[in-house]
C-alpha positions as CSV (number, residue, x, y, z in Angstrom):
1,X,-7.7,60.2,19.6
2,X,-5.9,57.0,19.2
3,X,-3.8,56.2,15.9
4,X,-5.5,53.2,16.2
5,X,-8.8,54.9,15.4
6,X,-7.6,56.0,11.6
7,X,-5.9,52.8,11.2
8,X,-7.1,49.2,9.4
9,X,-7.0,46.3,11.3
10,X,-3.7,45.6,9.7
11,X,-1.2,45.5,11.7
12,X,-3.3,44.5,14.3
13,X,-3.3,45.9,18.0
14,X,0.4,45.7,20.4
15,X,2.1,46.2,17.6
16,X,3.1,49.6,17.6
17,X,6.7,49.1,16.0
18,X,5.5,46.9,13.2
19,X,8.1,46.8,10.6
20,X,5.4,46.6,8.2
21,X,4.4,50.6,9.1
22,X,7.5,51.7,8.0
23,X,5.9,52.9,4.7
24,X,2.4,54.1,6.2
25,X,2.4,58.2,7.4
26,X,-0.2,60.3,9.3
27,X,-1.3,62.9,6.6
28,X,-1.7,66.1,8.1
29,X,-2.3,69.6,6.6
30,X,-0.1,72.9,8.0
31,X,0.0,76.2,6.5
32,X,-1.8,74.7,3.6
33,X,0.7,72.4,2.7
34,X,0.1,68.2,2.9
35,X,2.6,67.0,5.5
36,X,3.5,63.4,6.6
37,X,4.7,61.9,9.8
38,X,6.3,58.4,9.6
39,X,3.5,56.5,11.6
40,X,6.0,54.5,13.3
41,X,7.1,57.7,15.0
42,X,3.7,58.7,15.3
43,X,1.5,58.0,19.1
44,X,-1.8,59.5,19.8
45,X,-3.5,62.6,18.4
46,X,-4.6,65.2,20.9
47,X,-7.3,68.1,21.3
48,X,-5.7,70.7,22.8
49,X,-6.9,73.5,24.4
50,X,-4.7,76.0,25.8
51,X,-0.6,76.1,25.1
52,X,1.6,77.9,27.6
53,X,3.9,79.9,25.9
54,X,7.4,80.4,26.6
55,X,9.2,84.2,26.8
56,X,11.7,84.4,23.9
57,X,11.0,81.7,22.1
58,X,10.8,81.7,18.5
59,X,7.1,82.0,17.1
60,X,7.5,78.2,15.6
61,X,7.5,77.3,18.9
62,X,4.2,77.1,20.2
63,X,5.0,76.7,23.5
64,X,4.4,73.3,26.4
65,X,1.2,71.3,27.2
66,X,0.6,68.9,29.8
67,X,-0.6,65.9,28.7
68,X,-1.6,63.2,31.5
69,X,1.5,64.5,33.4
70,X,4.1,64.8,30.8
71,X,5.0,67.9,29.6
72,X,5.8,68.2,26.0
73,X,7.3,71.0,23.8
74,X,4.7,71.8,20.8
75,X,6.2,72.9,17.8
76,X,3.9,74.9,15.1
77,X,4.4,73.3,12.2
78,X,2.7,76.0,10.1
79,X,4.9,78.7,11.7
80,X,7.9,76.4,11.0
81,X,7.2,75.7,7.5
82,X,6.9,79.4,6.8
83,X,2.9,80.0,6.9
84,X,0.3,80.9,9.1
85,X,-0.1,79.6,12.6
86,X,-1.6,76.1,12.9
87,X,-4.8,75.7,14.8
88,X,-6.1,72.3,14.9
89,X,-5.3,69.1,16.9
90,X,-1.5,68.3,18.2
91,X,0.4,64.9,17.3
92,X,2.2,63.5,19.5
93,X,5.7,61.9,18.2
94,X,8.6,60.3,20.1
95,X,12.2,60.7,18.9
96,X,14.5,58.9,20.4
97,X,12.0,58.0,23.4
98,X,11.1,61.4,24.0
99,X,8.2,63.1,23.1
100,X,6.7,66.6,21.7
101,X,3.9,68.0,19.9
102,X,3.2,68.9,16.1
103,X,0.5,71.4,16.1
104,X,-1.4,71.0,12.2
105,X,-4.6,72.5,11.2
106,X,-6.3,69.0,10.6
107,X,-5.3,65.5,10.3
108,X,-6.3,63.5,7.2
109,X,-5.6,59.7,8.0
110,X,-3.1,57.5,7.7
111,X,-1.9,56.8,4.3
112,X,0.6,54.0,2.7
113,X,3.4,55.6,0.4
114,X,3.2,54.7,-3.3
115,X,6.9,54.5,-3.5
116,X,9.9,55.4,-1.6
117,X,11.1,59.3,0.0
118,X,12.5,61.1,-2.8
119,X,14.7,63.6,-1.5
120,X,14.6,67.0,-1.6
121,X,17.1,69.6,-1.9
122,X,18.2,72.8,0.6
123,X,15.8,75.0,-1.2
124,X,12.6,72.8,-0.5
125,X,13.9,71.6,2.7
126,X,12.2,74.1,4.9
127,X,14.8,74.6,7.0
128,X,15.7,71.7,7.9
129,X,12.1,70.8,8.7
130,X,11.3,69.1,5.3
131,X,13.4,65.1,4.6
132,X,11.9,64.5,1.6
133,X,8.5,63.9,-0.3
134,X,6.1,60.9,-1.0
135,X,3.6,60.1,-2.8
136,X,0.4,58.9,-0.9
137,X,-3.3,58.9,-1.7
138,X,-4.2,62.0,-3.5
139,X,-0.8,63.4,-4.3
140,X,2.5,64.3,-3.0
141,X,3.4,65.0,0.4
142,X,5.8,66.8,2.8
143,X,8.1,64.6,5.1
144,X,8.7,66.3,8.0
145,X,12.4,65.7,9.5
146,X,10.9,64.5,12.9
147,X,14.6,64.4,14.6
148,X,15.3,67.9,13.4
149,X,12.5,69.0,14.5
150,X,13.0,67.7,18.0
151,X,16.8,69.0,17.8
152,X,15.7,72.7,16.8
153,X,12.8,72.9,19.3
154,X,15.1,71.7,22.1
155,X,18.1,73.9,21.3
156,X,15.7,77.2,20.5
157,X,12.8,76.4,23.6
């Protein structure tokens, strides 16, 4: 599925780095928590069916999936956050022009924050995995620390 597809018309199509997205997340739920990718960082939502795990990785690590060719680490975020295994679809993200996977247990939509990322401290940080909360739609939110994310699956896959 196409970002596009839970989008408005606003920003219009071609413009995936619109500067005006830098406020707008994908809502996703993990673990039964509410988590949000920045949608800028955010590029197609996929139905996966089978993940190839990798011997001694950790369990967060869900293991690689071939999408269309390119291979792509997929990281569990319900494992990671501390909960149950995540089942649903897989976003794709890109960091620093490369790509990996978030598996969630269901994505929500796309959502506009009400005001800015309030931080959060070590405690609620998840690991590392967690950058700070906001509010959007029906209540607060989960950022998830996309670059960490892609730092810790790389250095642990």
């Amino acid at each position: 599925m196409n970002l596009s597809d839970l989008t408005s018309a606003e920003p219009g199509p071609g413009a995936e780095d619109d500067p005006r997205d830098a406020d707008r997340f994908l809502v996703a739920e993990a673990a039964g928590q509410r988590v949000a990718l920045p949608l800028l960082q955010s590029r197609e939502i996929l139905t996966v069916k089978a993940v190839t795990r990798l011997p001694g990785a950790p369990s967060w690590i869900a293991g690689l999936v071939n999408v269309r060719g390119t291979v792509l680490t997929v990281v569990d975020t319900g494992q990671r956050l501390g909960g149950a295994a995540s089942t649903g679809p897989v976003v794709m993200v890109e960091v620093a022009e490369r790509k990996f996977g978030l598996r969630v247990d269901r994505v929500d939509g796309v959502v506009r924050a009400d005001a800015g990322l309030e931080a959060v401290d070590e405690a609620r940080s998840a690991g590392g995995a967690v950058c700070g909360l906001v509010t959007a739609g029906d209540g607060p939110a989960m950022v998830l620390d996309l670059e960490a994310l892609q730092r810790a699956a790389i250095a642990d896959a």
